[in-house]
N, C-alpha and C positions, 0 to 999 in steps of 0.2 A: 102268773106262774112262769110263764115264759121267760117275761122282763127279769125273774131273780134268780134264771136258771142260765140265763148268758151273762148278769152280772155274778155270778160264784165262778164261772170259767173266767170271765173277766179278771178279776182277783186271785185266781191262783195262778193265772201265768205267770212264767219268771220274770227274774229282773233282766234287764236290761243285758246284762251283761254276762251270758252262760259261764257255767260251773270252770268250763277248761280255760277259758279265756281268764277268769279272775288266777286260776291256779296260777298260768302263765306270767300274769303282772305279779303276781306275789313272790315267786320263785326267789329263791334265796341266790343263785345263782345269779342272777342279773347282777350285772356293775350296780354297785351303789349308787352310781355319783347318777346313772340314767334314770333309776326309779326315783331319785328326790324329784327328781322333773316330771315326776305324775301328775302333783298336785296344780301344775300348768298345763300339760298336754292333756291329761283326762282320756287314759287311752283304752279303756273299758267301756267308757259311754262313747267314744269318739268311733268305735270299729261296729260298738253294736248299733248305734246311729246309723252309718252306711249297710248294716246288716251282714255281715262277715257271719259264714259259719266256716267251720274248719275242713269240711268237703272242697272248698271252693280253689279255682285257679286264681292266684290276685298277681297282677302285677305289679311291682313297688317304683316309681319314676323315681332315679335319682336319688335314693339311701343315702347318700352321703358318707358318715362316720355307722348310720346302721340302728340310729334309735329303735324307730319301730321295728326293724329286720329284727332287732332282738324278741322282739315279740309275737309278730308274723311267723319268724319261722319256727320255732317248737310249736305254736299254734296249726300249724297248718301240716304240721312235721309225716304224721298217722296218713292222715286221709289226702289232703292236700300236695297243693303245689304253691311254692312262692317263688316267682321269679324278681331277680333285679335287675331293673336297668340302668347301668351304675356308667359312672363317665367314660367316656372313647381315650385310650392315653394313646391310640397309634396317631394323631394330625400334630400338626409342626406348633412350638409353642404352648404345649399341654404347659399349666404350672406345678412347679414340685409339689408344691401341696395337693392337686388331685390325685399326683400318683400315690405319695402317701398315706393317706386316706383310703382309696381303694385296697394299698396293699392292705393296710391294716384289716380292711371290712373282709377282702378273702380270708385274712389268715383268722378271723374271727371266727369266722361260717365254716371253717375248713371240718370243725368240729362235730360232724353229723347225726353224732348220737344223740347231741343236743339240739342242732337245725334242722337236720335232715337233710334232704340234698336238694341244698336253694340252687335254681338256674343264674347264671350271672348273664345278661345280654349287654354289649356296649349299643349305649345310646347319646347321639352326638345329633339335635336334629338342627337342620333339616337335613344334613345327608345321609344319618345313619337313625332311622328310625322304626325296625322291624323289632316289634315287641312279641312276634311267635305267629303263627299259623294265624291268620283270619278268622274271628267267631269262637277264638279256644278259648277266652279268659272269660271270667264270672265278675271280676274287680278289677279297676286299676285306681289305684291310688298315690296321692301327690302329696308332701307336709311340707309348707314352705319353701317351696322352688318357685311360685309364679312369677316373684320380681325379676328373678333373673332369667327366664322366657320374655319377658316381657322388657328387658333391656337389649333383649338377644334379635327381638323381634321374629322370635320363634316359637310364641305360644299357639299360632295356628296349626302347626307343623306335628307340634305335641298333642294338642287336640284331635288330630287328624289320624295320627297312631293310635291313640286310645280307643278312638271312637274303630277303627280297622280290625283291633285285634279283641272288641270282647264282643262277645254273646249279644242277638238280641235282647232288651231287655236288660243288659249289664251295668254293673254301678260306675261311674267316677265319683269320689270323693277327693274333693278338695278342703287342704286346711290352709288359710294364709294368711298373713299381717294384713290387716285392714287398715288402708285410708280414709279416712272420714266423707263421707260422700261431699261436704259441701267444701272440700279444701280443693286444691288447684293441685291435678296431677304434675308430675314429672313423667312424659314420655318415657323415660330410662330407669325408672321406680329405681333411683338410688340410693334412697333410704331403706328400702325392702317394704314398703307400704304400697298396697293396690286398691283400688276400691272394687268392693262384692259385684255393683252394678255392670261396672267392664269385666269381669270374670263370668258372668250373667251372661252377657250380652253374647261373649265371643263362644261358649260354649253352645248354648242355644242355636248360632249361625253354623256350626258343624258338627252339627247332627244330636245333638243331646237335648233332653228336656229337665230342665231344673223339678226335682220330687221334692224337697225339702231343705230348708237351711235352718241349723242352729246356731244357738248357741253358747253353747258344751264351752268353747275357748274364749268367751270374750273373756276384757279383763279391760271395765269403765275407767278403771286407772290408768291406764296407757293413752298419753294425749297424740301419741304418732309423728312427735316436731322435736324428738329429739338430735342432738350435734352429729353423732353418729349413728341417726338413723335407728334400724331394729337392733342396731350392733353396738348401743349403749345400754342396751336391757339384759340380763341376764338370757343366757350362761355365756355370753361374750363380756361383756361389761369393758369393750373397748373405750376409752378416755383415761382421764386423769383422775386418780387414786383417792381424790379427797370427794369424787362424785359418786363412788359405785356403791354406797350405802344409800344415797337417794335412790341412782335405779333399782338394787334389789330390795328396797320398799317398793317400788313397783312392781314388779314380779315380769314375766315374762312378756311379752308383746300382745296387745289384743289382735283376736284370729277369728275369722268367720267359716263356718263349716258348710259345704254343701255338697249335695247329695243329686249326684245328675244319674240320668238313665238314659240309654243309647237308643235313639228311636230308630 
C-alpha cells in the first residue's frame, strides 16, 4: 500500500517545466526569430533541469544580444530578481559590436512592464568581477560563453565570482559547445568547442560540486570540425552561401548541460 501510495504522488507531479515558465516561452510577444531557436536551446527543460523557480535571485554571466534574458526576465519579473552581467564598455579597445549589442540589450529590458527591473552589472574578469553582495544569489547561469573564458584564460576568475556571490548550496548551470573528449584541444577553443571533462575538472577545483549533467542540448549531428568553428552552425551560418544548407541541416551546435552546486 505504501509502494502505490508514493507511486500515485510520484505520477502526479508536474512536468518538468511549471505552468509560468511554459506561459513565458510561449508568449506571443517574444521575437519570433528567438523562439524558432527553442527547438535547439530547449529552454523549458534546460532552466527546469537547473531547478529555477521564479522566487529565486539568478544571475545571467554575459547575455549577450539577451536570448534567455528574454525569458528570465518576465519569468522572474513578480517574485524574483534577474541580474546581468553584461560586458564592461569603460577599458580601452572595447569592439563596436559589444557596445552595440549591449545598447540594444538595455534598450530591450528598458521595458519593465514586461521584464521588470533586470539589474545590469559590468563584468570584465578578472578585473571586474563583483556579481552583488556575497551569498545573495540562488543561480548563476552561463549559455555559451566558456570558449571565450577559456581563450581569455579567465575561466577561473569567472568561476570564482560565481562560486562568491551565490548561496550555499546554490546552482551554476552551464550550457556549452562540446569537444569530443577524444580530439585534441585548442588551448584558445577557437572554434567555440570545449570538452565537458575540463569544464568538470576546473569547476570542481573552485569550490563546486558537479549534481548532474544532461543532455537536454546534445545534437549527435554536429561532428565539432567545422571551417568556422560553432560559427558555421546556425544562427550564424558564417561561410560561403552554397554551404549553409548543409549546416542548417545540422542544426545548432551540440552542447552539454551541467548542473554544479556551490559547496
Amino acid at each position: 500500500m505504501i509502494a502505490l501510495f508514493l507511486l500515485s504522488l510520484f505520477l502526479a507531479q508536474p512536468s518538468l517545466a511549471d505552468e509560468r515558465l511554459e506561459a513565458v516561452i510561449a508568449d506571443p510577444d517574444r521575437p519570433e526569430a528567438q523562439a524558432a531557436r527553442d527547438q535547439y536551446r530547449n529552454p523549458a527543460e534546460t532552466l527546469s533541469f537547473f531547478g529555477i523557480r521564479p522566487d529565486m535571485t539568478v544571475v545571467e554571466l554575459s547575455p549577450g544580444g539577451g536570448w534567455y534574458s528574454e525569458i528570465l526576465g518576465p519569468y522572474l519579473r513578480d517574485e524574483g530578481q534577474l541580474i546581468a552581467a553584461h560586458w564592461y564598455l569603460g577599458g580601452e579597445n572595447v569592439p563596436e559590436f559589444y557596445r552595440d549589442i549591449r545598447a540594444s540589450y538595455e534598450e530591450r529590458i528598458a521595458d519593465t512592464e514586461r521584464f521588470g527591473e533586470i539589474r545590469i552589472v559590468d563584468f570584465a574578469p578578472p578585473e571586474i568581477v563583483d556579481l552583488g553582495e556575497p551569498g545573495s544569489a540562488d543561480m548563476v547561469l552561463t549559455f555559451r560563453n566558456v570558449h571565450s573564458w577559456k581563450r581569455a584564460g579567465t575561466f577561473g576568475d569567472v568561476l570564482e565570482a560565481a562560486h562568491r556571490v551565490l548561496k550555499r548550496d546554490g546552482v551554476l548551470g552551464v550550457v556549452s559547445h562540446r569537444l569530443p573528449e577524444d580530439r585534441e584541444a585548442d588551448p584558445e577553443a577557437r572554434s567555440g568547442y570545449v570538452k565537458q571533462s575540463w569544464v568538470v575538472g576546473m569547476a570542481e577545483s573552485h569550490g563546486f560540486r558537479l549534481d548532474e549533467a544532461s543532455e537536454i542540448n546534445a545534437n549527435p549531428a554536429d561532428t565539432a570540425d567545422h571551417p568556422r568553428g560553432v560559427w558555421s552552425l546556425p544562427p550564424s551560418l558564417r561561410g560561403d552561401e552554397e554551404d549553409r544548407e548543409h549546416f542548417r541541416a545540422i542544426g545548432e551546435s551540440d552542447r552539454f548541460t551541467l548542473k554544479f552546486v556551490k559547496r
